[in-house]
C-alpha positions in Angstrom: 0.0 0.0 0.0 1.0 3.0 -0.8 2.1 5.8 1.9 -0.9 8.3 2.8 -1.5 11.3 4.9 -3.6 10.3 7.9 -3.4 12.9 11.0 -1.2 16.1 12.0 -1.4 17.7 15.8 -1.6 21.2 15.3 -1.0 23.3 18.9 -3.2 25.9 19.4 -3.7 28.6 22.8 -7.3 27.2 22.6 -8.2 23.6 21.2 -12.1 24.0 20.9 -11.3 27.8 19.3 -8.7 27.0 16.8 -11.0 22.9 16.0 -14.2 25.6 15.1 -12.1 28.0 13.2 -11.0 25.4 10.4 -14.2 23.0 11.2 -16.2 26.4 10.1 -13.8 27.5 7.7 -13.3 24.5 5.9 -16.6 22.8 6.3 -15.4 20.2 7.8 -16.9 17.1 10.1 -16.9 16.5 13.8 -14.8 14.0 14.5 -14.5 12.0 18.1 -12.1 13.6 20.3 -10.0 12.1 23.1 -7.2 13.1 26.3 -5.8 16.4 24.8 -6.8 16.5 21.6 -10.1 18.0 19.9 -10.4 16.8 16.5 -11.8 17.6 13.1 -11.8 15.0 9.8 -11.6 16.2 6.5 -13.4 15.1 3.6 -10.1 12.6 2.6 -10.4 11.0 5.6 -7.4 13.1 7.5 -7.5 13.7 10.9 -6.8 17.1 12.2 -6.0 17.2 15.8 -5.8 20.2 17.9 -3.8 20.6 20.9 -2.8 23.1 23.9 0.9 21.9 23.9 3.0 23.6 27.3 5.3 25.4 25.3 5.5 28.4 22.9 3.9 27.9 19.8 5.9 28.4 17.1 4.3 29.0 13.3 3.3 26.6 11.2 2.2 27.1 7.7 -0.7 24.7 6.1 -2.3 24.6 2.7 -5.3 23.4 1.9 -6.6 22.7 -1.4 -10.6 23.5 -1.8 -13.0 24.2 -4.7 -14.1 27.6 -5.8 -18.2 27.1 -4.4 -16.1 26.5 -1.2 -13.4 28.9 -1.2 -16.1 31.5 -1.9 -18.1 30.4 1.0 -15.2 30.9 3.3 -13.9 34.4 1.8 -17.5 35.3 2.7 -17.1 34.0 6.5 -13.9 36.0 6.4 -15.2 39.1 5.4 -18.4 38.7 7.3 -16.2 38.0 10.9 -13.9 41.0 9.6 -11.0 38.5 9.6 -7.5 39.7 7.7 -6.7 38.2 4.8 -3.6 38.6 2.3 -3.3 37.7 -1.1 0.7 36.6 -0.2 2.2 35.4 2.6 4.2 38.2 3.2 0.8 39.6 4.2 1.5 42.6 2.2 -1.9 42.2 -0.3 -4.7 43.4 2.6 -8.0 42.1 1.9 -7.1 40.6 -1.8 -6.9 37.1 -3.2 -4.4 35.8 -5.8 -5.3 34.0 -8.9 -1.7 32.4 -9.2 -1.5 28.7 -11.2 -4.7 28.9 -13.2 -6.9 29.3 -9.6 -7.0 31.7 -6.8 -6.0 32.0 -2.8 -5.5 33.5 0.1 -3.9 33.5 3.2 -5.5 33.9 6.9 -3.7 33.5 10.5 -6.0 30.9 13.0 -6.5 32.0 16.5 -3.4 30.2 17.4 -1.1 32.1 14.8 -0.6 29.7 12.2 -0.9 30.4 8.8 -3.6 29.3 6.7 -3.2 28.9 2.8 -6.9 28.3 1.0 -6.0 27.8 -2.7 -8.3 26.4 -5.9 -5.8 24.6 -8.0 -2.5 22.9 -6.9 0.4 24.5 -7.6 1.7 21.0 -9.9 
């Protein structure tokens, strides 16, 4: 069998916050949580597992890859929550999207600080 993504533990200040920021933004499903982590499962079957680690949390980047009916759904969340969004990562394109490789994105920082990449067609 070939190798697959399954799960990633992403530390956040507040697990239930950070699981309802990309459960809402992404549309994704409950999934059952257990100990420390509160989790969320995406339509691929991956398990994304939020965390309240006792350290400093450093930045993490992650991309997600999501169709235009849903990226526009969740540009419209953003802009009705007032949420900052960049059309680079520098975060120097305030309130714009990219079209870049034949599809558009943006990029949003979760309650925790990581940055967020929503983007309509893979960059290969």
């Amino acid at each position: 069998m070939p190798a697959s993504f399954n799960h990633t533990i992403i530390a956040s200040t507040d697990r239930g916050e950070s699981a309802r920021f990309y459960r809402e933004l992404l549309e994704a499903a409950e999934a059952p949580s257990w100990g420390p982590f509160t989790n969320i499962q995406l339509a691929d079957g991956v398990l994304l597992q939020f965390a309240e680690p006792p350290v400093e949390i450093q930045m993490q980047h992650y991309a997600f890859l999501v169709d235009d009916e849903l990226f526009d759904r969740a540009l419209a969340r953003l802009r009705e929550q007032g949420r900052e969004f960049w059309a680079d990562p520098q975060r120097q394109r305030g309130g714009e999207i990219n079209h870049e490789h034949g599809g558009r994105g943006l990029y949003v920082m979760d309650p925790a600080g990581h940055g967020l990449e929503l983007l309509t067609r893979p960059y290969l």
